[in-house]
VEXDREN-2710 file (C-alpha; in Angstrom, 1 decimal):
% VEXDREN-2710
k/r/px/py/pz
1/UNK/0.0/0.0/0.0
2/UNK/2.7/2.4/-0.2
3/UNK/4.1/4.9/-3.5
4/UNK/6.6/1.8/-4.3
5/UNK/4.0/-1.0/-5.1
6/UNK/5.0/-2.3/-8.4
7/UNK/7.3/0.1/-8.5
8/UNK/9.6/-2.0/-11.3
9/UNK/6.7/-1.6/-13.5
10/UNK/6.7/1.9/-13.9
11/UNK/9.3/1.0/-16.7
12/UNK/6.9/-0.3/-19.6
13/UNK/10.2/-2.7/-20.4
14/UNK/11.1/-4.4/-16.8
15/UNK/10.9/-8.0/-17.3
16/UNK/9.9/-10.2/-14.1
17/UNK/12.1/-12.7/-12.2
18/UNK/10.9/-16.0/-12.5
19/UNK/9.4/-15.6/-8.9
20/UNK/6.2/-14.5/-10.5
21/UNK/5.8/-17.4/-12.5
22/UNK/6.6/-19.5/-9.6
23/UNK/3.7/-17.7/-7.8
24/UNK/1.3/-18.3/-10.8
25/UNK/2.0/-21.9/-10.4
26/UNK/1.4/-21.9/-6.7
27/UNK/-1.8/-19.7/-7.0
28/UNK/-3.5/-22.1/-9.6
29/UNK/-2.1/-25.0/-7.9
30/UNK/-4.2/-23.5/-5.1
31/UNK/-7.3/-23.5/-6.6
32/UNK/-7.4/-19.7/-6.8
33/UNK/-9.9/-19.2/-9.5
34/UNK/-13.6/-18.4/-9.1
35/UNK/-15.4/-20.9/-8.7
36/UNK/-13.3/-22.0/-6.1
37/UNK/-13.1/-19.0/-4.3
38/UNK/-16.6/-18.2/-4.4
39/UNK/-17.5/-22.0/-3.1
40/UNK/-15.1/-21.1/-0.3
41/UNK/-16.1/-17.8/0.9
42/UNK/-20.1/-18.9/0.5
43/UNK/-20.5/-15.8/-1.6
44/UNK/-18.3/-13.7/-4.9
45/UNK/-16.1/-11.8/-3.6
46/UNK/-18.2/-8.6/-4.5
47/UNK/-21.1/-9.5/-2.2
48/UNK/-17.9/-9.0/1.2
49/UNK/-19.1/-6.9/3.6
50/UNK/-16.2/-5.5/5.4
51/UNK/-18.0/-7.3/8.8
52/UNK/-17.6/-10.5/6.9
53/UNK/-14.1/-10.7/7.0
54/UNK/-13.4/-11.2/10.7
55/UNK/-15.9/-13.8/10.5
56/UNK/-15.3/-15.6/8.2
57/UNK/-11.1/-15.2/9.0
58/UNK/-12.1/-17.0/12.2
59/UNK/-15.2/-18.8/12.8
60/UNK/-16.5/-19.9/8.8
61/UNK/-13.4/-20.3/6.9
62/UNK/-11.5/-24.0/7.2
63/UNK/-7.9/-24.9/6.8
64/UNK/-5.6/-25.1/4.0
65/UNK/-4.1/-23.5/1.2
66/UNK/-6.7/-22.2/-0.8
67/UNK/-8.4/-20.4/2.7
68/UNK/-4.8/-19.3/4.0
69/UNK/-4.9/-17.6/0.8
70/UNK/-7.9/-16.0/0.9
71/UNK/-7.2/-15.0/4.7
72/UNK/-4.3/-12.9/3.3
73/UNK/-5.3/-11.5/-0.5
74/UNK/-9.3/-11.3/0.5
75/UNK/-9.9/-10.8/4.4
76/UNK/-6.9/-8.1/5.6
77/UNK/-5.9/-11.0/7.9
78/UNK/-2.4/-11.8/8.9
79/UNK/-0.7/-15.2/8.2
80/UNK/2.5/-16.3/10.2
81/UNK/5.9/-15.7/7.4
82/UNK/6.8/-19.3/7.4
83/UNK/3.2/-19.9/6.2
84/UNK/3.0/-17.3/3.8
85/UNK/6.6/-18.5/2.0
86/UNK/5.1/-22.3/2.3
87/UNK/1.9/-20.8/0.0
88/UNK/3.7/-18.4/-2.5
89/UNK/6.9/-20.0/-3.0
90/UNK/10.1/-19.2/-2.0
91/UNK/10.5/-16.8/-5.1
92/UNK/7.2/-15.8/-5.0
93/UNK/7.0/-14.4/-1.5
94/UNK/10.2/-12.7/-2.0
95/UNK/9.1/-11.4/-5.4
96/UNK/6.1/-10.0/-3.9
97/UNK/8.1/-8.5/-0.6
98/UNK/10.1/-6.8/-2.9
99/UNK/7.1/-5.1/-4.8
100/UNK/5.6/-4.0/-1.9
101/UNK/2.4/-6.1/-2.3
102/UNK/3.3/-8.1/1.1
103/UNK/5.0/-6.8/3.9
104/UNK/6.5/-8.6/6.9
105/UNK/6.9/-7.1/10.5
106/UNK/7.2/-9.3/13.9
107/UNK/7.1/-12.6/12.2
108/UNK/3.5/-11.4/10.8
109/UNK/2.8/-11.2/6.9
110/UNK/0.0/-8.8/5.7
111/UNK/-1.1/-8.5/2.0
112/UNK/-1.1/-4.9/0.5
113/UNK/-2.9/-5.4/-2.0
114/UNK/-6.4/-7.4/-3.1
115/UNK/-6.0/-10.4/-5.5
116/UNK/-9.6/-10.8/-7.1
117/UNK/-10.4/-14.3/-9.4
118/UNK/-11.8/-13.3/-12.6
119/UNK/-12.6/-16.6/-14.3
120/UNK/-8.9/-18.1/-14.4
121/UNK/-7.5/-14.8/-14.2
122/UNK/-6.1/-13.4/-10.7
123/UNK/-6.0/-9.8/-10.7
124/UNK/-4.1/-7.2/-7.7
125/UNK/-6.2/-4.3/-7.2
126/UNK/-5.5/-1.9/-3.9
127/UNK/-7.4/-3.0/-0.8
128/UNK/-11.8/-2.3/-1.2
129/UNK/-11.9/-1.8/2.4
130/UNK/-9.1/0.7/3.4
131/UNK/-10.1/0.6/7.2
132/UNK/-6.1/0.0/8.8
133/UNK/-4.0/3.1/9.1
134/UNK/-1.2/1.6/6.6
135/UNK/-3.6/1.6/4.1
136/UNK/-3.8/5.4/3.3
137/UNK/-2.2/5.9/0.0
138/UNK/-0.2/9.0/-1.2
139/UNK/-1.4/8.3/-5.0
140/UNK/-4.8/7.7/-6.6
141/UNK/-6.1/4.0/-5.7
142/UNK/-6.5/0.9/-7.7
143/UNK/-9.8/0.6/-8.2
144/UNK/-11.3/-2.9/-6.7
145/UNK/-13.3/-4.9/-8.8
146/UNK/-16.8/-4.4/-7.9
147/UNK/-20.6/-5.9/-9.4
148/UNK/-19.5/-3.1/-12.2
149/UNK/-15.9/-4.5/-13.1
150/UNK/-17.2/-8.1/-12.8
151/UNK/-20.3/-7.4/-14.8
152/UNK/-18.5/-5.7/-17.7
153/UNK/-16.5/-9.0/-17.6
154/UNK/-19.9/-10.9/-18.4
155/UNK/-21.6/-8.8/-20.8
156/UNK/-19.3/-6.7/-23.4
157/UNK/-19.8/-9.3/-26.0
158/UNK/-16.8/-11.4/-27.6
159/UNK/-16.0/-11.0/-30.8
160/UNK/-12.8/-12.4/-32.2
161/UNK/-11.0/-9.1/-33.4
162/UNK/-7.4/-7.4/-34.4
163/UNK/-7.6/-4.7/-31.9
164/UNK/-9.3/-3.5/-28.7
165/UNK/-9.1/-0.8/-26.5
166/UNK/-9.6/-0.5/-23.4
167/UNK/-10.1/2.9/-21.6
168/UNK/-9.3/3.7/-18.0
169/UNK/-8.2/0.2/-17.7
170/UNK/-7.8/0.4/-13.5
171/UNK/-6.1/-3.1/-12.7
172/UNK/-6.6/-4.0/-16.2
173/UNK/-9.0/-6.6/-16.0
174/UNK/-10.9/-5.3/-18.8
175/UNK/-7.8/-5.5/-21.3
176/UNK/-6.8/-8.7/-19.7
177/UNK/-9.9/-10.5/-20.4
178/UNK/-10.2/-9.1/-23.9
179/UNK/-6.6/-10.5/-24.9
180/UNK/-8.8/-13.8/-24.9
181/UNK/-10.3/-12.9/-28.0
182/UNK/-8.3/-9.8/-29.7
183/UNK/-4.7/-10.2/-31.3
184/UNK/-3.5/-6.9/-29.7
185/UNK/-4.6/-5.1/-26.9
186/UNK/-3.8/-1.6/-25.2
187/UNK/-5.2/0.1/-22.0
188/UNK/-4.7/3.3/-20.9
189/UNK/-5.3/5.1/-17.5
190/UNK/-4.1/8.3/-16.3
191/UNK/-3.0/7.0/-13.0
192/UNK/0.4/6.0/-13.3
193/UNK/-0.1/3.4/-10.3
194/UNK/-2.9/1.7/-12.3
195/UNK/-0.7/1.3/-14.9
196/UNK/2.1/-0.6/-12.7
197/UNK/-0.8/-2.9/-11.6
198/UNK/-2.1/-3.1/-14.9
199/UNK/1.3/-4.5/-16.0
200/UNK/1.8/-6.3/-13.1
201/UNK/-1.6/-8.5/-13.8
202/UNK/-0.6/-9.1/-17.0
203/UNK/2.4/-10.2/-15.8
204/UNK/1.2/-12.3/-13.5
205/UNK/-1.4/-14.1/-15.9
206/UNK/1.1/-14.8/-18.7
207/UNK/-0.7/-12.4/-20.5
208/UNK/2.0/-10.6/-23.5
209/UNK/0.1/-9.1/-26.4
210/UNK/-1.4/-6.2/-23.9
211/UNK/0.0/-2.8/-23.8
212/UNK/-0.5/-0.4/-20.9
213/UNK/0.1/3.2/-21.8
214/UNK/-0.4/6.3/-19.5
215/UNK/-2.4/8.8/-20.5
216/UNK/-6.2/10.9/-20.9
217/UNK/-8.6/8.5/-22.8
218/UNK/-7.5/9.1/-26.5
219/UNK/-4.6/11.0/-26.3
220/UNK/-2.2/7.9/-26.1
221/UNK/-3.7/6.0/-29.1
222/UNK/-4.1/9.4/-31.7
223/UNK/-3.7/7.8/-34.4
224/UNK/-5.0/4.2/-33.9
225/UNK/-8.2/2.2/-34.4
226/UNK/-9.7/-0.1/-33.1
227/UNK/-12.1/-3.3/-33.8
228/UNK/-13.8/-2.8/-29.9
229/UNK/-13.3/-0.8/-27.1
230/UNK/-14.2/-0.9/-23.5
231/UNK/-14.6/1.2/-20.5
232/UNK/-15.5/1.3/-17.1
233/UNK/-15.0/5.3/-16.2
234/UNK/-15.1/7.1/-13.3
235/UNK/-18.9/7.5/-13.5
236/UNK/-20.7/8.1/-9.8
237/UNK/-22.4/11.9/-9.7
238/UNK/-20.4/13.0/-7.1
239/UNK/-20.1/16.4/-4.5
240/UNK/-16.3/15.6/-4.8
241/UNK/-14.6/17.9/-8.1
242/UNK/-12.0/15.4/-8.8
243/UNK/-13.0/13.7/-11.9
244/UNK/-10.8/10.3/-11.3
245/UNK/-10.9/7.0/-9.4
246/UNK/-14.6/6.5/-8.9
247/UNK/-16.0/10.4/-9.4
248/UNK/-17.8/11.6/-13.0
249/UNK/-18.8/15.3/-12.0
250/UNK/-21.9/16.6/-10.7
251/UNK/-24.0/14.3/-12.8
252/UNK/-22.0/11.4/-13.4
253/UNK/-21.3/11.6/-17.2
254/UNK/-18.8/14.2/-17.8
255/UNK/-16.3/11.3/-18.6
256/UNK/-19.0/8.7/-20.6
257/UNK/-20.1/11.6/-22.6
258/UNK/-16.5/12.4/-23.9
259/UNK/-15.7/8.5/-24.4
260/UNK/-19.0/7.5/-26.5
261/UNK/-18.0/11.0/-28.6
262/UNK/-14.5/10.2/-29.3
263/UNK/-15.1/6.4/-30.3
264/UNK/-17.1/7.4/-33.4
265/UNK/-13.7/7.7/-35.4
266/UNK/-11.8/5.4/-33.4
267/UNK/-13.5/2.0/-34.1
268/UNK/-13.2/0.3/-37.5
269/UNK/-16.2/0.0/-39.4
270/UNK/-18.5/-2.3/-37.7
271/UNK/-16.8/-1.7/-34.3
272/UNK/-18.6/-2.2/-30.8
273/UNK/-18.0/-0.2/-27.7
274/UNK/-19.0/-1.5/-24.1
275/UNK/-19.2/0.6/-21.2
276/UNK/-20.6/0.3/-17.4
277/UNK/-21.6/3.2/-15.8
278/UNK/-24.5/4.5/-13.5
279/UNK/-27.0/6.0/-15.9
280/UNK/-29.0/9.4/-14.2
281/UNK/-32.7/9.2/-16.0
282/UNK/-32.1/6.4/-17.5
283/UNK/-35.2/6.6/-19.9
284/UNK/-33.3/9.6/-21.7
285/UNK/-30.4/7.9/-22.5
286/UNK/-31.3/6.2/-26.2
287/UNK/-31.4/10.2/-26.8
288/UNK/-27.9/11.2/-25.1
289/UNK/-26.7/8.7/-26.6
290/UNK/-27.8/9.6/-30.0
291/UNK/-26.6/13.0/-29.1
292/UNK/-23.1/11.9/-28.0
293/UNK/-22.2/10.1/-30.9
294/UNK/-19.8/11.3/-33.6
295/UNK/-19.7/7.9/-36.3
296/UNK/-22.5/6.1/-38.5
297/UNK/-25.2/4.8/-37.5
298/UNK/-25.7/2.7/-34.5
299/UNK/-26.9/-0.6/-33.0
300/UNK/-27.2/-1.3/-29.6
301/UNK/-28.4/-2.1/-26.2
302/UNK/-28.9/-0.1/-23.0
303/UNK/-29.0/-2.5/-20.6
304/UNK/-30.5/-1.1/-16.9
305/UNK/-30.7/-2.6/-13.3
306/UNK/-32.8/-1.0/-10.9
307/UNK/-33.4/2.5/-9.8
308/UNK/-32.3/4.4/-7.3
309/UNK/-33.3/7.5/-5.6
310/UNK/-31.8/10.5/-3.8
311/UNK/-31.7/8.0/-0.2
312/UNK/-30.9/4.7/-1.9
313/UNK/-28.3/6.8/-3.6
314/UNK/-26.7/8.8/-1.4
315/UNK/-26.4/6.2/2.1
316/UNK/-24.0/4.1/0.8
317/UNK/-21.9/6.9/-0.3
318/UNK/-21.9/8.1/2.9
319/UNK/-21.6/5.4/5.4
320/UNK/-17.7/4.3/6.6
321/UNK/-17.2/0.8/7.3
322/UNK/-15.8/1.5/11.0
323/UNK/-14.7/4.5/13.0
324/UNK/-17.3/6.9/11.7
325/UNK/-19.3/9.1/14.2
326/UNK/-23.1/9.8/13.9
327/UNK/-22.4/13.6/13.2
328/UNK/-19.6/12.7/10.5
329/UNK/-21.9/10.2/8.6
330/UNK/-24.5/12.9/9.0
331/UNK/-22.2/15.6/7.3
332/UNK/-21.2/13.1/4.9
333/UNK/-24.6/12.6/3.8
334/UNK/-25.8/16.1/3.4
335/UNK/-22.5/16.1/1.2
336/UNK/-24.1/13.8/-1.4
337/UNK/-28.2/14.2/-1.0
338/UNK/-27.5/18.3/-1.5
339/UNK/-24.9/17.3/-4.2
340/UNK/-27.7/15.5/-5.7
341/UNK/-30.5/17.9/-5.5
342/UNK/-28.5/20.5/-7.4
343/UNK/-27.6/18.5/-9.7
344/UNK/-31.6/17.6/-10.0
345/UNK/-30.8/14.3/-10.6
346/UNK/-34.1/12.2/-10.9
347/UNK/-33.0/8.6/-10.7
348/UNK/-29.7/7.0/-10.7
349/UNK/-29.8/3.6/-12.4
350/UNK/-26.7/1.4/-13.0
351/UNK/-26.1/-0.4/-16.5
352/UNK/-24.6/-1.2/-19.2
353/UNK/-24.2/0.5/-23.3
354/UNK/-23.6/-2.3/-25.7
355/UNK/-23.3/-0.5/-29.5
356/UNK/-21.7/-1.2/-32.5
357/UNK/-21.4/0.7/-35.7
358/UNK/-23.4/-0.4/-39.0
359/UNK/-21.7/0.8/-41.6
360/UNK/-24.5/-0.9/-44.0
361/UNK/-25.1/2.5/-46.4
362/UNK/-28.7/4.3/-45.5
363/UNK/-29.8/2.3/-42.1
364/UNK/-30.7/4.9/-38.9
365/UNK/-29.5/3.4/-35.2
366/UNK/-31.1/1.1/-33.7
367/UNK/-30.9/1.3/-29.8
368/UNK/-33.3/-1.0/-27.3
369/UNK/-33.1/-0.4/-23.4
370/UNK/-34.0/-3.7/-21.8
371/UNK/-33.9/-4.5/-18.1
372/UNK/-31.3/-7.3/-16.5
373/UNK/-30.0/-8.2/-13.0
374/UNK/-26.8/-7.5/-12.4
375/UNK/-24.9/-10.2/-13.9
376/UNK/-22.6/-12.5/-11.9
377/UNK/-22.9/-14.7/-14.6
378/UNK/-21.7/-14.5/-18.1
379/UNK/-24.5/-12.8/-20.5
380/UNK/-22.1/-11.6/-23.1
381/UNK/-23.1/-14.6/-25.3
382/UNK/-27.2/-13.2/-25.5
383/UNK/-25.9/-9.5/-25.5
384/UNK/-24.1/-10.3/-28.9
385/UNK/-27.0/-12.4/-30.5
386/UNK/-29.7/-9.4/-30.1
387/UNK/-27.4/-6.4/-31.2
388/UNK/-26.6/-8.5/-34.0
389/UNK/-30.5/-9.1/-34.5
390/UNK/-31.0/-5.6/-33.8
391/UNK/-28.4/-4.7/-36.9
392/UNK/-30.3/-7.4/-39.7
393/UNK/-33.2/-6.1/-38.1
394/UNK/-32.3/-2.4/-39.1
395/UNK/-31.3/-3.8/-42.5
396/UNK/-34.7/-5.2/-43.3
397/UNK/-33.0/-8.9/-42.8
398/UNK/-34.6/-10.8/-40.4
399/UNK/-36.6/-12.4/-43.0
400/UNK/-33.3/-15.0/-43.2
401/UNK/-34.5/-16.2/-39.0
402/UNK/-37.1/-18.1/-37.6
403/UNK/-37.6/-17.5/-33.9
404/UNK/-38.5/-19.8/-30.9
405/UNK/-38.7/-18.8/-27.2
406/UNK/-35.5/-17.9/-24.9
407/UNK/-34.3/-21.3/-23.6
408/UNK/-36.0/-21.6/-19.8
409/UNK/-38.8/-19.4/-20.6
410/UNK/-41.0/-20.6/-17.8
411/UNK/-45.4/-18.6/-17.4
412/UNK/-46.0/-18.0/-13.7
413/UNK/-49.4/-17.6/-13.5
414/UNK/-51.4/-16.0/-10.2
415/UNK/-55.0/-17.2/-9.9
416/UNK/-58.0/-16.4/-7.8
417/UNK/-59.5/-19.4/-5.8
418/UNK/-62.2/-19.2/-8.7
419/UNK/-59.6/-20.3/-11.0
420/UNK/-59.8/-16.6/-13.1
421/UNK/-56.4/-15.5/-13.8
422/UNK/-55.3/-12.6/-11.6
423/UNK/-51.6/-12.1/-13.8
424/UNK/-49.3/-13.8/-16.0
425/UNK/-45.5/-13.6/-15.5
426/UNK/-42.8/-14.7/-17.9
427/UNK/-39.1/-15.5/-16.4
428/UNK/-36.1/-17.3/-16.7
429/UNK/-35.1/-18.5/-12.8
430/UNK/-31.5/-17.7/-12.3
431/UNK/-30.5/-16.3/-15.7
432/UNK/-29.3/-12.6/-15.1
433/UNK/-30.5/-12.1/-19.0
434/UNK/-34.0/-11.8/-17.6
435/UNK/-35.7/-9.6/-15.3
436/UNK/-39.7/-10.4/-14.9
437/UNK/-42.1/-9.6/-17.7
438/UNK/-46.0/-9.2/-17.6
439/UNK/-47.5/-9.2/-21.7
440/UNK/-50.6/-8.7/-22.7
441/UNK/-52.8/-11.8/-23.8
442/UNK/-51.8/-11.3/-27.6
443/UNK/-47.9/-11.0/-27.0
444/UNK/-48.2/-14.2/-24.5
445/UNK/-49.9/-16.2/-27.2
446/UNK/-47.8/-15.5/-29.8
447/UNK/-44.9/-16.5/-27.3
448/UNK/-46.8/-19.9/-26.8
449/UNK/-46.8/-20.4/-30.3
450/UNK/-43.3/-20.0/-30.9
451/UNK/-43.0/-22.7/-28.7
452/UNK/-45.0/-25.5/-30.1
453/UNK/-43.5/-24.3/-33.5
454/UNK/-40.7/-21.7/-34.8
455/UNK/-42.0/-18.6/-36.3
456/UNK/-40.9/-17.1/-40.1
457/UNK/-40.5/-13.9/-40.1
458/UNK/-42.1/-13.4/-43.3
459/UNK/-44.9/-15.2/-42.5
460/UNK/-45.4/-13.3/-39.3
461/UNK/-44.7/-9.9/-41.9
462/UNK/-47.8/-11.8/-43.8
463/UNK/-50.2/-12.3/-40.5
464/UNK/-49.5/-8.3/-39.5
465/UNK/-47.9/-9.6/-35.9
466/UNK/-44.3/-8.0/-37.2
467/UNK/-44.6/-5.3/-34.3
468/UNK/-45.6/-7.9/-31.5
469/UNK/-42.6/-10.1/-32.6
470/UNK/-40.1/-7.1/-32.8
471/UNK/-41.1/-6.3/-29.0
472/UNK/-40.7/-9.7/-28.2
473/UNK/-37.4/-9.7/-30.1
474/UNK/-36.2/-6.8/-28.4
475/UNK/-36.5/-8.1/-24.7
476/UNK/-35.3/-11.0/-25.7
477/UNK/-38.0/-13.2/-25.0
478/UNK/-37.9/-14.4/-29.0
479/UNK/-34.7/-16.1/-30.4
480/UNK/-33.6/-16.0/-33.9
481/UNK/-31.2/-18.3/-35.3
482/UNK/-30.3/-18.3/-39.3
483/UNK/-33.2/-20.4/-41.0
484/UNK/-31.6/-23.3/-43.1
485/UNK/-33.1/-22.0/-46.5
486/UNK/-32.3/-18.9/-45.7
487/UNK/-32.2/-16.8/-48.8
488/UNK/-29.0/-14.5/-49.3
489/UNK/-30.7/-11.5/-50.3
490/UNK/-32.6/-9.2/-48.4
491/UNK/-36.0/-10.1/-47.4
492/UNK/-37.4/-6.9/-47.0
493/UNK/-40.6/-6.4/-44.8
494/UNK/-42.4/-3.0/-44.1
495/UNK/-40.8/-1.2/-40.9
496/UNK/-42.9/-1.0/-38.0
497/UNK/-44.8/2.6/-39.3
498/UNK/-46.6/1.6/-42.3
499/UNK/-48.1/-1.4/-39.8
500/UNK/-51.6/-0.1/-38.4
501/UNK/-51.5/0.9/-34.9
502/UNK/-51.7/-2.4/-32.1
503/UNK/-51.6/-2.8/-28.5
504/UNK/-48.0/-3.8/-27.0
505/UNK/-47.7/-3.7/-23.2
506/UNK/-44.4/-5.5/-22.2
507/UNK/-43.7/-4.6/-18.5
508/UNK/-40.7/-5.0/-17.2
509/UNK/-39.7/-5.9/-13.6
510/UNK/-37.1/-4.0/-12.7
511/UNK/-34.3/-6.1/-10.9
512/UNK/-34.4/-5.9/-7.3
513/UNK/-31.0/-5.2/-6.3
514/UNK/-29.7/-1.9/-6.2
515/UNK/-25.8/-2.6/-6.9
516/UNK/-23.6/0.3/-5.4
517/UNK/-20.3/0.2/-7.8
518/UNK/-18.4/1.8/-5.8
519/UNK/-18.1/0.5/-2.5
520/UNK/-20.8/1.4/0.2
521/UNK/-17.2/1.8/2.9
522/UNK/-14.8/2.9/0.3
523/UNK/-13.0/6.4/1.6
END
């Protein structure tokens, strides 16, 4: 926790003794990935309250290597030295020592620094809970990964690519995970400590065609394009002025609205860009977003949790995890509900901007808002599918699909103890895809026959049910998937105007967690 952590990275050329292979081995030999981990602690490592690591350090957590582990990279706990150099390796614990993400005093070692499973990956952030006085920093923290970090890891959809770009890369898990599926990567921060993590991770995950450069969003990559780009920016509306680390000005977008401007003529043709970000009134943003953008048209997906208000909002901010008096946390919280009012914030959601560029000659953008939970799980896989639908879709081209119901579609139906039907709900148990829907009778029957028998496209274009489908479409509640005789030109089918006027009523649940990105104890 100190200015030298990963110091040696600061030079963008310092190659790593072989002590951090060494550790890679022992980590993985550990079972330090996350299923493990989160089998371990009985939760992800997101959901830790800061009063769940004393009791889990002591009363809920067994013996052995994997739980020693997590003891010292997850729960602030001290393990004895000879311990931690039997875990990490000779070379390991002394690589470590030397970068300043251990440190060793009275036999004792303590971790400074976070190690987060991500999938196979392990990534070193700075500590979530900063609650010991050796934790104050004299630079800018690492941001921890959080439900926003970990959910832009399961839904900025993979596409196999040349290039991506990753903006204000943090710990450079973002980058990291897209070197799975891009030939070159680069990330770029303007904190130069996130950049000695950043190369640090990579490092430590075997991870060499990722490039970590220091700089203000664009400026390091002038004249560069990309096939994707992602971000996870500073984007809480905040009372403090700094816009860095966790803060995005007065209403939270000062730094989103400059990143979805500036990608316009750095993606390739066809290029996607994914951010998370809290979104303030969210049902304006298919219009800010329109506004922002600089390129071609547009295809894409606004994908929203659940809302919060000025109270939901503004406690968490306030509250410290320990130490805090009743008259500090009440300050505290006048900081951020009167920071809110003059802002005149209405709601602040939290969510997720999927587009990508059509460069298809004449087409307008087509952007959908849909509702999800925040996902855990991976959802980048349905995310691509329906912006993908959403660009034949815009090119008059879904004539070349038949569609049949989302997989696990169940009807949860509420009756009286007459047997009339008091509602109808559609949902998908445990899929963070879905939220809960209630459709009208019409939408619900054309959903059961989708299920006793895929539906054309052009014959629904025949029957005058295109708008119900496209609705259906749209929340993803209807599948497509390329119909075998699919005809290679385009099938084209009147756009939803020229159809005469019907009633759609698709209402969506909205998810019942409110995720706080940054943490609720964070100071």
């Amino acid at each position: 926790g100190t200015l030298s952590t990963f110091a040696a990275y600061a030079d963008a050329d310092y190659v790593a003794p072989s002590g951090i292979h060494k550790l890679r081995g022992r980590l993985r030999e550990a079972g330090y990935v996350e299923s493990e981990v989160c089998e371990r602690l009985g939760k992800n490592p997101q959901e830790l309250e800061p009063t769940d690591l004393p009791y889990l350090d002591r009363f809920a957590l067994g013996s052995g290597d994997l739980e020693d582990l997590l003891r010292l990279f997850q729960l602030r706990a001290a393990i004895g030295e000879d311990r931690a150099r039997s875990l990490l390796g000779a070379e390991g614990y002394e690589f470590l020592l030397d970068q300043g993400a251990i440190s060793s005093e009275g036999g004792l070692v303590l971790a400074r620094v976070d190690l987060f499973p991500v999938g196979e990956l392990v990534v070193a952030t700075d500590h979530r809970y900063q609650v010991l006085e050796s934790d104050k920093l004299s630079e800018d923290p690492v941001m921890y990964l959080g439900l926003d970090s970990v959910g832009l890891v399961n839904t900025a959809p993979r596409v196999d690519v040349e290039s991506h770009l990753d903006l204000c890369t943090g710990s450079g898990v973002q980058a990291l995970v897209a070197a799975s599926y891009s030939d070159f990567v680069i990330g770029v921060d303007l904190n130069p400590r996130a950049i000695r993590f950043a190369r640090f991770n990579a490092d430590l995950n075997e991870i060499d065609h990722v490039d970590f450069r220091l700089g203000n969003l664009y400026e390091p990559v002038a004249n560069e394009q990309f096939d994707s780009i992602t971000a996870n920016p500073p984007f809480v509306p905040s009372p403090n002025e700094s816009l860095g680390f966790r803060d995005g000005g007065r209403n939270g977008e000062a730094i989103l609205s400059c990143i979805v401007q500036g990608a316009g003529e750095k993606l390739r043709a066809n290029g996607r860009l994914s951010i998370v970000t809290d979104l303030v009134d969210p049902d304006q943003y298919i219009e800010k977003i329109s506004n922002w953008w600089s390129g071609g048209a547009i295809c894409g997906l606004i994908l929203t949790t659940a809302d919060r208000d000025e109270a939901l909002f503004s406690v968490p901010h306030a509250r410290a995890p320990f130490g805090q008096s009743y008259e500090e946390y009440s300050e505290e919280l006048s900081r951020w509900v009167n920071s809110y009012r003059s802002a005149s914030l209405g709601t602040v959601n939290f969510g997720y901007i999927l587009l990508q560029e059509n460069s298809e000659a004449g087409v307008e953008n087509h952007i959908v808002q849909r509702v999800v939970s925040s996902p855990m799980d991976p959802i980048y896989d349905q995310a691509r599918e329906l912006v993908n639908l959403l660009v034949f879709d815009t090119e008059d081209n879904l004539g070349r699909f038949e569609f049949t119901p989302a997989p696990g579609l169940r009807v949860q139906t509420e009756r009286r103890l007459d047997g009339s039907t008091l509602k109808n709900e559609i949902l998908v148990p445990d899929n963070p895809w879905f939220t809960r829907y209630r459709l009208e009778a019409n939408l619900l029957g054309l959903l059961e026959e989708a299920g006793a028998s895929p539906l054309s496209w052009v014959n629904l274009g025949e029957r005058g049910l295109v708008q119900q489908a496209r609705a259906l479409v749209e929340k993803g509640l209807l599948v497509g998937r390329l119909r075998q005789d699919a005809p290679p030109a385009v099938c084209g089918l009147p756009r939803a105007e020229v159809w005469p006027p019907c009633r759609i009523v698709i209402d969506e649940l909205a998810t019942k967690t409110t995720p706080t990105c940054v943490s609720n104890y964070l100071q």
